[in-house]
N, C-alpha and C positions, 0 to 999 in steps of 0.2 A: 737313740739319737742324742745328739750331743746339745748340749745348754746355748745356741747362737748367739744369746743375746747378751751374754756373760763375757762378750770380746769388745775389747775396742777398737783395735788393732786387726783388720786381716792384709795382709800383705797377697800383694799383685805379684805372684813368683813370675821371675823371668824361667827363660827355657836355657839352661846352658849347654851350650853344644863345642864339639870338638873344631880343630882345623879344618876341616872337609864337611863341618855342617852337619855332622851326623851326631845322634844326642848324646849329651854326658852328662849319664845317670850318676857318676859318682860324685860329681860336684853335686847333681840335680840333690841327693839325699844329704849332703853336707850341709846346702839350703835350707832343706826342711827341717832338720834334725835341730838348726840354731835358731828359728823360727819357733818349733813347739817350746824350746828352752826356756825362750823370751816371753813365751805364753803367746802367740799371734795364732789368728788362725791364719788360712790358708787360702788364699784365691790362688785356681792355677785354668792355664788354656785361656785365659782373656787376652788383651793387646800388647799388656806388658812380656806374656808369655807367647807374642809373638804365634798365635792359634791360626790366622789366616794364612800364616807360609808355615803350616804344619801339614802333613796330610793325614788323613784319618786311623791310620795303622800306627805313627806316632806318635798322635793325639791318644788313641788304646794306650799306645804302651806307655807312655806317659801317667796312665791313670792307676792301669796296670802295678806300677812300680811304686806309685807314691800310696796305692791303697794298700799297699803287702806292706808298707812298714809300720802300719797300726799304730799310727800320728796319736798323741790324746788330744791333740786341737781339732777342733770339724775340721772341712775342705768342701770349698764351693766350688764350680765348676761354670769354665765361660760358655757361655749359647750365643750365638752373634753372628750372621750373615745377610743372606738377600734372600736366599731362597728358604722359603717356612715348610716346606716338604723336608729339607735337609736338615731343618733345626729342630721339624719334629721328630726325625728318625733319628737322631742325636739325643734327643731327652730320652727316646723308647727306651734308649739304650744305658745312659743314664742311670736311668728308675730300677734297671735291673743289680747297681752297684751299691758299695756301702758309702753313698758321696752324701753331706750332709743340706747343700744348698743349691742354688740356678742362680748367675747373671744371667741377666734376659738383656741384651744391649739394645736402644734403640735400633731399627734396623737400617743397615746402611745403604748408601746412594742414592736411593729412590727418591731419598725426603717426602716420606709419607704423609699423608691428614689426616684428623683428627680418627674419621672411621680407618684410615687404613691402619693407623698404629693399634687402633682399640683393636682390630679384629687378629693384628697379626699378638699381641700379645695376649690376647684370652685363647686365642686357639694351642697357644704354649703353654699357657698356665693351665687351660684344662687338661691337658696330657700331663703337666708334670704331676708326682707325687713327692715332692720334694720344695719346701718353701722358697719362694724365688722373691731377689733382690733386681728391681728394673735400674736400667742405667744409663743416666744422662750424660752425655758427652758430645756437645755438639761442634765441640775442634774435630773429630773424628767422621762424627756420622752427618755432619753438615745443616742437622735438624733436632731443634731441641724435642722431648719428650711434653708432647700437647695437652695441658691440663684438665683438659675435657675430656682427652682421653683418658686420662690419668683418673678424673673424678668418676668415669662409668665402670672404671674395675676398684673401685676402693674397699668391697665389700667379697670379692673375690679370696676365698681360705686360702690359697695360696700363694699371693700379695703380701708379700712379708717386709721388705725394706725399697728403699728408694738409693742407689747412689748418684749424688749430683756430683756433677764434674766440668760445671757452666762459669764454675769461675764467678758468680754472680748473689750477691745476699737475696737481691730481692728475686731471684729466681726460687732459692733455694727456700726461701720464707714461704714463697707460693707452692712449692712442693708441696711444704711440711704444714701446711693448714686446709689445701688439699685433699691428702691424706694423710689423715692423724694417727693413726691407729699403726701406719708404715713405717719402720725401725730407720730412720734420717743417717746417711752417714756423708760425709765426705767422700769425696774423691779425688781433690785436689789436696794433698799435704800443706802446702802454705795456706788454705784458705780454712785450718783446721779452729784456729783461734777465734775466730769472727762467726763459723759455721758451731762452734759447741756451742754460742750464746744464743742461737736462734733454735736450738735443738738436737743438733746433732748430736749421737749414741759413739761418736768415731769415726775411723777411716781406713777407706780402704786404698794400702799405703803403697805407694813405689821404693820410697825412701828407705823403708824396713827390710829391705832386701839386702840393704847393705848395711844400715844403722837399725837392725830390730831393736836392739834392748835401748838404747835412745828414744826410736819412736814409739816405745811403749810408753816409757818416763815424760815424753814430749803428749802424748794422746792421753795420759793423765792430769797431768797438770793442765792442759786445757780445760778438759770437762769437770774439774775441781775449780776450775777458774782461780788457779794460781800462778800460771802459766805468766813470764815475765820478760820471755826473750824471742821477742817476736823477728827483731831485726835480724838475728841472727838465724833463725829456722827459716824465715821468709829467702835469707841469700842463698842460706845451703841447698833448700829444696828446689828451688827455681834454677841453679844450676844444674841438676838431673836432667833438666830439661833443655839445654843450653844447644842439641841435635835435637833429632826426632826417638822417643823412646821408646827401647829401651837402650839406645847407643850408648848413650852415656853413663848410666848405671851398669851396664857392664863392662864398661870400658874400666870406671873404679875397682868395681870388684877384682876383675882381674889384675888390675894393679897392685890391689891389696893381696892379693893371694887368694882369693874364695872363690874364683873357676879358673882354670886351664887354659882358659882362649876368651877374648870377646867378642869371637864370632857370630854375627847378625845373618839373617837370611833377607836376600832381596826378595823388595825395592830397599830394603835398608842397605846400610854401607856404613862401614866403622871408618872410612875416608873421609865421612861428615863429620867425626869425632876430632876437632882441627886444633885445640886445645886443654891439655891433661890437665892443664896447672888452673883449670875452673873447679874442676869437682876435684881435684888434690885439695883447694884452698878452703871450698864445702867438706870435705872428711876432716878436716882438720881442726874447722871450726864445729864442728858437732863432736871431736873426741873432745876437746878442750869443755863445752859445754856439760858433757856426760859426768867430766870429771870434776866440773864446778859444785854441780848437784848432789854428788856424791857427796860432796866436802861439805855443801849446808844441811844436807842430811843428817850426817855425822856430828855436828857442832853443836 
């Protein structure tokens, strides 16, 4: 098993897919391949990679393909639905691969309490064999992660990190005191500067999908607390955002050249994508910044 705690960086891969929806694995490895370069690990099958409009044979071959090319960065893998029968036969199967980690995402629509999140996530964490990260994200799942709950699995071996993605300091402070012993990361890229002073290990990034080796340089200088260019990471990244994601990070991409199409699966629609020259204006100002760094490096 691989060192998890040695990354600061694991990037949220999208799923690149052709014209007709169907998957593009050659992009998909071109992805990975600039991803392990940059040193990031690896989150795939979560929200960014669009897991919910996947079905299960291409959710396989997906993992299929990314475990044959024997990454040296881990690869964590997303868990996230409604029904816990389906999440547990998902991990069964899981446990049977060489994948290094589990998102365990809150679970979604129900907006569970306190006992229902406690039992839906121990009943996952005792199946897994593989260290699992839980994840906040209550723009998505409509409920945040209940810290009561949170405090009855703190001792749980296989309670490895926490990702917050509440958008909220004193959220994320009540996480992290909590449970202490839980590897804190990010989940928002803009809220990475304000979250490495309360503790945060990193983040698990959207942005590095298209700017890895920046948001490496960017997730460093944070948690060095040298990090100086807040205005400018805070515009770039908050434009990714500017649709619902991952439209708009693969709408750059593909602009740039690093997939074939930026084909979304409904309910998404790259017709929500109403303006290129947002995240044009974000790639731009993070190459300019890459190369400012470079330049104080060097001097």
């Amino acid at each position: 098993m691989k060192d998890l705690d040695s990354y600061r960086v694991w990037t949220a891969i999208i799923t690149p897919m052709n014209k007709d929806g169907s998957l593009d694995l050659g992009s998909f490895e071109q992805i990975l391949r600039r991803q392990e370069a940059a040193g990031n690990a690896i989150t795939i099958l979560g929200s960014t990679g669009e897991a919910l409009n996947i079905d299960e044979s291409e959710r396989k071959q997906i993992l299929d393909f990314a475990l044959g090319l024997k990454l040296k960065v881990p690869i964590m893998v997303g868990v996230g639905g409604i029904n816990v029968q389906e999440q547990a036969k998902w991990i069964e199967y899981l446990n049977d691969l060489e994948v290094d980690a589990y998102l365990l995402v809150v679970p979604l629509y129900a907006k569970p309490g306190v006992h229902g999140q406690y039992g839906w996530f121990k009943y996952l964490l005792d199946i897994s064999k593989r260290p699992c990260m839980l994840y906040n994200v209550p723009g998505r799942t409509a409920k945040n992660l209940e810290l009561k709950s949170l405090s009855m699995l703190v001792d749980h071996p296989n309670l490895w990190g926490i990702k917050e993605a509440s958008g909220s300091e004193k959220d994320f402070l009540a996480y992290a005191e909590t449970a202490p012993s839980a590897r804190m990361m990010s989940g928002d890229d803009p809220m990475l500067p304000a979250f490495s002073k309360l503790g945060a290990k990193g983040v698990v990034s959207v942005a590095s999908n298209v700017w890895p080796e920046a948001t490496n340089l960017y997730a460093k200088q944070c948690l060095e607390d040298t990090f100086k260019d807040k205005a400018v990471w805070e515009k770039a990244t908050t434009a990714l955002f500017c649709a619902s994601n991952p439209v708009p990070v693969k709408a750059l991409m593909h602009d740039l050249g690093m997939i074939k199409y930026p084909t979304v699966r409904l309910p998404l629609s790259n017709k929500d994508m109403t303006d290129m020259n947002i995240v044009r204006e974000a790639n731009q100002l993070i190459k300019d910044w890459l190369a400012n760094s470079a330049e104080d490096r060097s001097a």
